[in-house]
N, C-alpha and C positions, 0 to 999 in steps of 0.2 A: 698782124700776128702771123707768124709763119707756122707753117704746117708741125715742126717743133714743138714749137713752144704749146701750142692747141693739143698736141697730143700730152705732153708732159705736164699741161692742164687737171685733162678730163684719165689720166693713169693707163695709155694706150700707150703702144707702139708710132713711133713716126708712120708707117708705111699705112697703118688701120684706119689712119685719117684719109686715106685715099678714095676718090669717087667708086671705082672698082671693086672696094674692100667695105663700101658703108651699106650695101643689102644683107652680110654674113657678121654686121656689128652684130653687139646687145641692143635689146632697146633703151635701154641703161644709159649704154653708151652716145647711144643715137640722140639720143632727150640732153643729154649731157653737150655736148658739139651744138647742137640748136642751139641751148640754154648761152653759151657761151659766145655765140655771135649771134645771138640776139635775132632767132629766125624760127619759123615754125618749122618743127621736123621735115612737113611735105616739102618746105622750101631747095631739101638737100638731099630728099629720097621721094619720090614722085609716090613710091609703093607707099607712104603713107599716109595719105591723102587715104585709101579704101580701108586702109586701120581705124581711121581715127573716123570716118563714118558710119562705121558698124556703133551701133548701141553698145554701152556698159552691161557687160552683165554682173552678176555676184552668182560665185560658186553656190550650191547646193548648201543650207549649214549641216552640218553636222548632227544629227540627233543623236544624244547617249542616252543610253536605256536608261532611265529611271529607276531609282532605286525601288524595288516594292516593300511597301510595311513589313514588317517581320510576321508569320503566321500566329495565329492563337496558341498552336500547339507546339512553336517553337520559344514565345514567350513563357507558356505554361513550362516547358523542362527546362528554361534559365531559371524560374520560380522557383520550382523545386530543389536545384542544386545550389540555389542561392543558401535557402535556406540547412538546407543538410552542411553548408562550409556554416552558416550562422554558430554562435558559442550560444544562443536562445532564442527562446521563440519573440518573435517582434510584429510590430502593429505594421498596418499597410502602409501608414505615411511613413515608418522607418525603410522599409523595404524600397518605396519607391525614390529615396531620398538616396540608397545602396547604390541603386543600380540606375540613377540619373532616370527615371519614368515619371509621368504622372500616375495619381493614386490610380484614377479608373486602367488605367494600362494593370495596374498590378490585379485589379479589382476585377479584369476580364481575364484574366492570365490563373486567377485562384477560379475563378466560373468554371474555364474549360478544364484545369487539374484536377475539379472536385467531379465533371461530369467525365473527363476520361481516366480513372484511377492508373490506368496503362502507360501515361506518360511520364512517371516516373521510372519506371519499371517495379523494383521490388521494395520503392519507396516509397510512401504515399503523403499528399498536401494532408494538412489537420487544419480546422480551423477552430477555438476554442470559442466557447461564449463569450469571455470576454473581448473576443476580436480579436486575440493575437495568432498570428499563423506559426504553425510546426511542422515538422516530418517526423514519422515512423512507421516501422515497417509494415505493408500492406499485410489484411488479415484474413486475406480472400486466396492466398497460393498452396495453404497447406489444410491439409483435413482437420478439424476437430480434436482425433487423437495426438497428431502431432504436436498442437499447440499442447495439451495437455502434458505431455511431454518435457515440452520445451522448457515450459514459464511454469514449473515443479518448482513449489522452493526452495528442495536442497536433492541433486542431484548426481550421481555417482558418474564421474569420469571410468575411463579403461585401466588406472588403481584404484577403482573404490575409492576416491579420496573424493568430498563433494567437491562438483566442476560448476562453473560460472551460470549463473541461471539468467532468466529474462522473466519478467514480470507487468501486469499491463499498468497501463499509468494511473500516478498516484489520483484519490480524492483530494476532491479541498481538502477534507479533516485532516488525511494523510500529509498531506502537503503543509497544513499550518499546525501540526504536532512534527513533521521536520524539521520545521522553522524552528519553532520553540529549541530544539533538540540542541540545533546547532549553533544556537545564541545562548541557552541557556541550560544544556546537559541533562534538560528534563523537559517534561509535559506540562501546560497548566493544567493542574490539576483541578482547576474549578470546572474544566469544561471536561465532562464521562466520557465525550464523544473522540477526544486526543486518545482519553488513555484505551478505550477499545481501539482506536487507531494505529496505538502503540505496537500491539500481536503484531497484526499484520506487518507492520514494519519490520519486526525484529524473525518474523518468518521469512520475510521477503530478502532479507538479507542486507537490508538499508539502515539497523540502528544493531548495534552490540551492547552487551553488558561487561565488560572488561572486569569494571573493579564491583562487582555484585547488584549493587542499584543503581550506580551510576551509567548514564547513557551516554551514546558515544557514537557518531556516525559513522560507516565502516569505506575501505576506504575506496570501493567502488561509489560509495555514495557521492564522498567527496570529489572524487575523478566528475563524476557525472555531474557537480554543479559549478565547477571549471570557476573558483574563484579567483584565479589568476597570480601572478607571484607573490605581488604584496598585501594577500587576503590572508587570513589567522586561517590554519589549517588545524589547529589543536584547539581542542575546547577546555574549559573552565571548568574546575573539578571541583 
């Protein structure tokens, strides 16, 4: 084999194969030329013989910082803005079915929102009896008279004309004489405790009387139970 063809071998220069020239190879190269006439490196660079007695080492690896767990109180204000995007209140296995958790992750995440009401800011976790979680507005930022205020159930904007009220949330009875209302345009009347439920309703500004006795839910009510496009929005007269 001539010097040549050895070089246009191993992808060098004719001249690189030279004795002169093989201390400022690659080692690439060097391994390559051995490999190719069949000789141990040292046999054609003397300096590799102290190479190739030195021990292997392996670089240092690399440590990457570890991800750390998310904090209590960063899970708690995903919780709560989970829920504030929610269209209703939902149990824990739906939430953590939302947000890709297990339940106990959602179940420590409502622990620390119920014991720092702060991590919402001006929003606060609810957890109802029957287990399902909600948000509204926290009832600890304004005095007594304000709320008073506030949640009036008919209130005069800057024309005297009544302006948008706020009200605290309904009772059961309340809530299953809206039901009724909005399925069927009226109360059961069997049960006293709808039709006292009724006032309040029609105070609070959640049911009207349009056509005299007939009921009708108004349509902040409707906005508020966000029945979706293909939900009947008009009731049965």
């Amino acid at each position: 084999m001539t010097a040549w063809q050895l070089a246009d071998l191993i992808g060098v220069h004719e001249h690189q194969v030279d004795l002169d020239e093989l201390p400022d190879l690659p080692v690439r190269v060097l391994h390559e030329i051995a490999r190719r006439l069949d000789l141990h490196p040292a046999d054609i660079l003397r300096e590799a013989d102290d190479l190739y007695a030195l021990p292997r080492t392996h670089p240092p690896a690399i440590k990457h910082p570890s991800k750390k767990p998310p904090s209590l109180g960063h899970d708690a204000l995903r919780l709560v803005n989970a829920l504030a995007l929610a269209d209703r209140p939902m149990l824990p296995e739906e939430v953590a079915r939302a947000l890709s958790w297990t339940v106990k992750r959602v179940d420590n995440a409502t622990t620390h929102a119920l014991a720092h009401p702060v991590t919402g800011g001006a929003i606060a976790l609810r957890v109802e009896p029957s287990g399902y979680l909600s948000v509204s507005p926290r009832l600890d930022l304004l005095v007594a008279s304000q709320h008073t205020q506030l949640t009036a159930p008919h209130h005069s904007d800057d024309t005297g004309q009544p302006g948008r009220h706020q009200r605290d949330p309904l009772t059961p009875t309340e809530a299953e004489a809206l039901l009724a209302i909005w399925h069927t345009g009226d109360t059961d009347h069997t049960n006293p405790l709808q039709d006292h439920a009724l006032h309040g309703l029609i105070n609070g500004g959640l049911v009207a009387q349009p056509g005299g006795l007939t009921l009708a839910l108004t349509d902040d009510a409707l906005y508020s139970l966000n029945p979706g496009p293909n939900a009947r929005t008009t009731l049965p007269h």
